[in-house]
Backbone as CSV, one residue per row, in Angstrom:
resi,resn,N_x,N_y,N_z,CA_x,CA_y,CA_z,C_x,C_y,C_z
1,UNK,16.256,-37.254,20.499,15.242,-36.696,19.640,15.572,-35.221,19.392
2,UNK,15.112,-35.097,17.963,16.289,-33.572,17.913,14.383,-32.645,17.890
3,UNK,15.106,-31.211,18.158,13.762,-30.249,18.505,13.708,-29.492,17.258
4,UNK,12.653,-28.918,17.116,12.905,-28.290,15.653,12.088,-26.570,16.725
5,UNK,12.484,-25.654,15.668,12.412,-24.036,16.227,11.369,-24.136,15.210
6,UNK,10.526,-23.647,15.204,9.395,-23.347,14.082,9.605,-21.305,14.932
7,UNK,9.607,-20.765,13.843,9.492,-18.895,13.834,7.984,-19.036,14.586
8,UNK,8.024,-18.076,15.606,6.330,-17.911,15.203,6.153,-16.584,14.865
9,UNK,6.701,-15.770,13.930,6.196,-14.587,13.030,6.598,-14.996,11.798
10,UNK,6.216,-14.564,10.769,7.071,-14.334,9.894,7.489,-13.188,9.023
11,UNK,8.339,-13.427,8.439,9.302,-11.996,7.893,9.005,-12.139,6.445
12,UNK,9.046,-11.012,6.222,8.570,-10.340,4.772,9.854,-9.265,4.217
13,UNK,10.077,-9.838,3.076,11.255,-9.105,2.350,10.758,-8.330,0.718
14,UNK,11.206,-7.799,0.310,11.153,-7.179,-0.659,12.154,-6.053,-1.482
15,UNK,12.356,-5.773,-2.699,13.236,-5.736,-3.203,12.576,-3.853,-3.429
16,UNK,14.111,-2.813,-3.250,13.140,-1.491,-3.428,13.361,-1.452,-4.671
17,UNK,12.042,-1.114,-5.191,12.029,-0.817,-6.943,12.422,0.283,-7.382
18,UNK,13.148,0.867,-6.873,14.220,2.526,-7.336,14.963,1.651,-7.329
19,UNK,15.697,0.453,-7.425,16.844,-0.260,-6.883,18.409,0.925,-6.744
20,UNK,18.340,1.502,-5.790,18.393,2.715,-5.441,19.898,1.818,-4.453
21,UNK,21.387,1.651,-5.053,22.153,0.491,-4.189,22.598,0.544,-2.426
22,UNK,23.066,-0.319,-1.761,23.236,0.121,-0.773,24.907,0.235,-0.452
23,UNK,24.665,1.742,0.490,26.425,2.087,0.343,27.267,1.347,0.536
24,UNK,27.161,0.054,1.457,28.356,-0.661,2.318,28.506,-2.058,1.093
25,UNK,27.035,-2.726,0.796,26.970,-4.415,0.262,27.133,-3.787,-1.443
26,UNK,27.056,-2.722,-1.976,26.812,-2.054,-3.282,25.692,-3.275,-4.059
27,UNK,24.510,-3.681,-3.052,23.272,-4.326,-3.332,22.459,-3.594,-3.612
28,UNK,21.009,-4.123,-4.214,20.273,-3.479,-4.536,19.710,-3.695,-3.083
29,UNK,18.833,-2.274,-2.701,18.334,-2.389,-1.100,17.113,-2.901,-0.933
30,UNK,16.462,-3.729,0.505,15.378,-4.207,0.427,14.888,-3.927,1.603
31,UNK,13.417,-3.765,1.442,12.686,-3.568,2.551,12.337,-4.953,3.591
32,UNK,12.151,-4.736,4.847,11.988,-5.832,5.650,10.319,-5.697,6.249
33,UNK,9.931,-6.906,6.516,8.910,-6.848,7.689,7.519,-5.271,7.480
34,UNK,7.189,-4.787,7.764,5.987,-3.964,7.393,6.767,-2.591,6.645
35,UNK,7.815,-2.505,6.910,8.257,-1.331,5.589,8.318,-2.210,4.029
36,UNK,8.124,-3.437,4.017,7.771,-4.220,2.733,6.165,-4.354,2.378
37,UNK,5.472,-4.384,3.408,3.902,-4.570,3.212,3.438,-3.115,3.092
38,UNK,4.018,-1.909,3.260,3.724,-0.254,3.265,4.245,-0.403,1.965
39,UNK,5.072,-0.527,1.333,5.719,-0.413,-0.133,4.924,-1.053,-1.264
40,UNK,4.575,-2.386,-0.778,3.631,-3.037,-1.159,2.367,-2.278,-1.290
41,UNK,1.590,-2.022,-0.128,0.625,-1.269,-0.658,0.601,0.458,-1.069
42,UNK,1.663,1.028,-1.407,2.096,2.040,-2.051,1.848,1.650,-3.455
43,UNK,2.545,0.318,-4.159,2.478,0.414,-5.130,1.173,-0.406,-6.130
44,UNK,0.446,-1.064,-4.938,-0.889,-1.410,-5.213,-1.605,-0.461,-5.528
45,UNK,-1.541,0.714,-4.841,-2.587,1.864,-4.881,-2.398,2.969,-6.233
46,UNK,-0.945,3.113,-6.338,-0.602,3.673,-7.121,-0.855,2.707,-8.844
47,UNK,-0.836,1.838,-8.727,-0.785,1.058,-10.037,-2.084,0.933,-10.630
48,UNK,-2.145,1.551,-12.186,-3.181,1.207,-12.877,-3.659,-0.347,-13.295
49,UNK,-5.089,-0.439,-13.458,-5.542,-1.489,-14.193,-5.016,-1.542,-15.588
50,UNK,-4.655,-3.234,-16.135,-4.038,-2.721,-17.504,-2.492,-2.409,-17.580
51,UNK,-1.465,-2.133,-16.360,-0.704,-1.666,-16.261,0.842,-2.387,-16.226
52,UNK,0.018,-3.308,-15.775,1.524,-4.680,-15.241,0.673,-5.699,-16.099
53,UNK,2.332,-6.258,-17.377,2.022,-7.222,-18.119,1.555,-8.776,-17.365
54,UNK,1.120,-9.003,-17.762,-0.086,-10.560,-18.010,-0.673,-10.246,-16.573
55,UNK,-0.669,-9.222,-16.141,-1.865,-9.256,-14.640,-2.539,-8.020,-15.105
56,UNK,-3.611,-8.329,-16.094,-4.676,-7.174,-16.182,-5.354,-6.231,-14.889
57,UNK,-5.670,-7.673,-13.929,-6.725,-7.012,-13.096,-6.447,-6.368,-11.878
58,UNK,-4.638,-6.329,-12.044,-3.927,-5.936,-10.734,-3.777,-4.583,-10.291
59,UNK,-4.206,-3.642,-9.715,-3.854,-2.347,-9.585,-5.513,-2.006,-9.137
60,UNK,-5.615,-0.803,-9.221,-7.005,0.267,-8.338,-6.850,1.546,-9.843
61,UNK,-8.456,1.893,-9.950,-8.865,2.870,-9.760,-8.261,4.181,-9.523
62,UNK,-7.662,4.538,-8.540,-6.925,5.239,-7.948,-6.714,6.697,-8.838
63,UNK,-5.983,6.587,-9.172,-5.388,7.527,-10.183,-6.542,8.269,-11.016
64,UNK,-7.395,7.606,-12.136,-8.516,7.869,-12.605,-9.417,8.588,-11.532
65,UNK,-9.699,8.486,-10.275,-10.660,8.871,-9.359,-10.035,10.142,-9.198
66,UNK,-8.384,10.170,-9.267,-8.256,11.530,-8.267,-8.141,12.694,-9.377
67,UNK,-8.760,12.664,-10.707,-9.059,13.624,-11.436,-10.535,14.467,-11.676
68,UNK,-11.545,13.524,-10.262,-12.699,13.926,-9.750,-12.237,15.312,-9.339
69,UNK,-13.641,15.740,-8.643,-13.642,16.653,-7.570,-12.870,16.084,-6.120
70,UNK,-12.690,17.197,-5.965,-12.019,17.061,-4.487,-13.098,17.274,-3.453
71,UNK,-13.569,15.976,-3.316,-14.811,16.588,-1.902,-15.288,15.155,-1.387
72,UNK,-16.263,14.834,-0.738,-16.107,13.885,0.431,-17.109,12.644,-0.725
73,UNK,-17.620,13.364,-1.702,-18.017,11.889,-1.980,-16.912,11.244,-2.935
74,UNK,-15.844,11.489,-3.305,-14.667,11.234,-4.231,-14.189,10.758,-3.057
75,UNK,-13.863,11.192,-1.423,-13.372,10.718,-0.848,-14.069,8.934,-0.441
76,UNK,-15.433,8.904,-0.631,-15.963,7.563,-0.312,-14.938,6.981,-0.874
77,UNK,-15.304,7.240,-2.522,-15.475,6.223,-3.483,-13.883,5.781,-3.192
78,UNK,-13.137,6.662,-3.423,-11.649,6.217,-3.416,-11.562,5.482,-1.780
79,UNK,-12.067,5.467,-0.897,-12.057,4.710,0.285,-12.512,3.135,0.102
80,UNK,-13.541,3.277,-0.769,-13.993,2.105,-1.007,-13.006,1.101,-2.321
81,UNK,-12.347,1.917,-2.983,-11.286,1.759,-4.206,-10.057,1.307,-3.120
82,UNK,-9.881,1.897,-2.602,-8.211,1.241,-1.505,-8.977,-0.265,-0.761
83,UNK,-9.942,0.031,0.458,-10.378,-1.758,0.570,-10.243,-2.500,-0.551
84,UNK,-10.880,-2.214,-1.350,-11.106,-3.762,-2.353,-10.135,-3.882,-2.810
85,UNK,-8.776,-2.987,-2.994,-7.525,-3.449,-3.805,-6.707,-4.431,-2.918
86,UNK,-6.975,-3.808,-1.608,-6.227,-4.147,-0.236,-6.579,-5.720,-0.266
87,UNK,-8.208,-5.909,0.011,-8.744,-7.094,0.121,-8.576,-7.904,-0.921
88,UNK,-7.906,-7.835,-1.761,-8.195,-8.523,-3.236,-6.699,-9.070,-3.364
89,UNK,-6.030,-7.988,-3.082,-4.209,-8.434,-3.353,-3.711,-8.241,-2.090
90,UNK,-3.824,-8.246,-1.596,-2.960,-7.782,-0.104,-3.538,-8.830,0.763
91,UNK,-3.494,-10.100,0.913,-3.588,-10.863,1.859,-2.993,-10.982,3.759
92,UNK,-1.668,-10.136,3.219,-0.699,-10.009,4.486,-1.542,-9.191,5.522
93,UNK,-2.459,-8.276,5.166,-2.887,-7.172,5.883,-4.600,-7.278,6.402
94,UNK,-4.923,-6.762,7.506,-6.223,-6.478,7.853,-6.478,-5.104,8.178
95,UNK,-7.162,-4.729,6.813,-7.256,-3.045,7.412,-8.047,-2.854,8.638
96,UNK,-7.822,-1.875,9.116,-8.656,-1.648,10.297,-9.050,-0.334,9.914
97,UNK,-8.412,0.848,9.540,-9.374,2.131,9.472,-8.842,2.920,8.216
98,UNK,-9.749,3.220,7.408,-9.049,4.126,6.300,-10.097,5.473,6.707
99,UNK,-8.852,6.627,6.045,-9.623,7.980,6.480,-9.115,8.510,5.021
100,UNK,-9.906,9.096,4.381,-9.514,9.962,3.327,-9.905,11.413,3.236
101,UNK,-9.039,12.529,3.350,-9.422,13.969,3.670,-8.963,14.624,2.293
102,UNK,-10.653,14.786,1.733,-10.100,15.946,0.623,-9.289,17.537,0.955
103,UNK,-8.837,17.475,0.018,-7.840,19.212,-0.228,-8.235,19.493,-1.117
104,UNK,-9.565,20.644,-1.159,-10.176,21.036,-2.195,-9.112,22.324,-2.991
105,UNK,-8.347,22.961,-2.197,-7.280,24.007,-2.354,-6.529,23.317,-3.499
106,UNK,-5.331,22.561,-2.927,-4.747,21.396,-3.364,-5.161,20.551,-4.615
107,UNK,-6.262,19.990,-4.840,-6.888,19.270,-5.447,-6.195,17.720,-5.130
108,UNK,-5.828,17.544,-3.822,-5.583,15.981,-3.116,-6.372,15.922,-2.430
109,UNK,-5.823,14.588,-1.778,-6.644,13.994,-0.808,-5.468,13.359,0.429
110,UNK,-6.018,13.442,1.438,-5.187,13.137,2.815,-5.503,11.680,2.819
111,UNK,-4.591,9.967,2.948,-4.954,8.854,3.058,-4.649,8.539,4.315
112,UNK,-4.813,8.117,5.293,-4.542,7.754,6.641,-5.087,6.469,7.125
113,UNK,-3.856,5.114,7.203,-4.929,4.852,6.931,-3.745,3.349,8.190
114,UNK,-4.508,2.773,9.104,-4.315,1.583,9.746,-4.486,0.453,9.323
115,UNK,-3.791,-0.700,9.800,-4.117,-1.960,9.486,-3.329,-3.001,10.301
116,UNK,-3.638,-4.099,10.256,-3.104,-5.245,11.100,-1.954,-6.299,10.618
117,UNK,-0.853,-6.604,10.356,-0.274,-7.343,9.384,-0.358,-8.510,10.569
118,UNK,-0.548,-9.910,9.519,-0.567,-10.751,9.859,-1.499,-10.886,11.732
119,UNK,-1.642,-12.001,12.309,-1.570,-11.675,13.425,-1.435,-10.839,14.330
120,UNK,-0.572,-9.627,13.937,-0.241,-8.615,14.863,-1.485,-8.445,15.856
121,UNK,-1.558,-7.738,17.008,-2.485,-7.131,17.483,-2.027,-5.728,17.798
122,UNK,-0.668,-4.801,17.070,-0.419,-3.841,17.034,-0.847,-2.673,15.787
123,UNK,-1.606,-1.879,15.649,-1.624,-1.728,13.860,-0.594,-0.969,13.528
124,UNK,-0.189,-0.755,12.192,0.631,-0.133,11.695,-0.236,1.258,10.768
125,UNK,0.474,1.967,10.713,0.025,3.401,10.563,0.586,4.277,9.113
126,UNK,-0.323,4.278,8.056,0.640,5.285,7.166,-0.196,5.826,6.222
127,UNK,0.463,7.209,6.659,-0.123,8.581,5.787,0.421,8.613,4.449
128,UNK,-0.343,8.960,3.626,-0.228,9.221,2.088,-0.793,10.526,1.524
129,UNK,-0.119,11.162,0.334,-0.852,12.656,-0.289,-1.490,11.536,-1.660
130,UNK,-2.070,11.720,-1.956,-2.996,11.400,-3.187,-3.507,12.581,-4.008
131,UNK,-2.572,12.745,-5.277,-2.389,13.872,-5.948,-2.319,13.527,-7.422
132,UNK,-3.127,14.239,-8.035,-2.827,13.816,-9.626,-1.769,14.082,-10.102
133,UNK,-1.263,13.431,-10.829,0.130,13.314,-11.196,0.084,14.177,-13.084
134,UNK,-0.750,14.322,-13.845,-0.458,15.235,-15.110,-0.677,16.351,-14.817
């Protein structure tokens, strides 16, 4: 009777969209395992509604918000703008803590923000500047 290996994690790949090549395979380079689900939600957050053809409803808020004021109730709202993008498209992930710190100087905002991929019971951790871009 033959045994079969079933993974018990699984791996997550992704392709970097600078396709930016790699020195040795002269491939385009790809992210693995939670530097693919951080990229991932980099470009969830960053992406407008309207923005990516035939997926209207894909992207956040984001951008539009951070031409608010810089102060703690802009920080809600955009807190509450990253969950629901997270929860909506990001299946891989369980946030566990978002922190958003306005820079009223600056006119950003500090994103800090944890979460659980898959099963893990380790979270993964990543800081972001949130800055208007015109």
């Amino acid at each position: 009777m033959a045994t079969i290996n079933i993974p018990t994690s699984r791996a997550f790949k992704d392709l970097d969209l600078d396709f930016t090549a790699h020195p040795v395979k002269k491939d385009v380079n790809s992210f693995v395992n939670e530097y693919a689900i951080i990229n991932s939600i980099k470009n969830l957050v960053s992406t407008n509604h309207y923005e990516r053809p035939f997926q209207p409803n894909l992207g956040s808020n984001v951008n539009t918000i951070l031409f608010e004021m810089a102060d703690s109730l802009t920080s809600n709202v955009l807190e509450n703008e990253i969950r629901n993008v997270l929860r909506n498209y990001e299946p891989r992930v369980t946030v566990n803590q978002i922190i958003v710190t306005p820079s009223p100087d600056e006119n950003s905002f500090n994103l800090t923000m944890s979460f659980f991929i898959g099963n893990n019971t380790k979270p993964t951790s990543v800081n972001l500047l949130l800055q208007r871009s015109r």
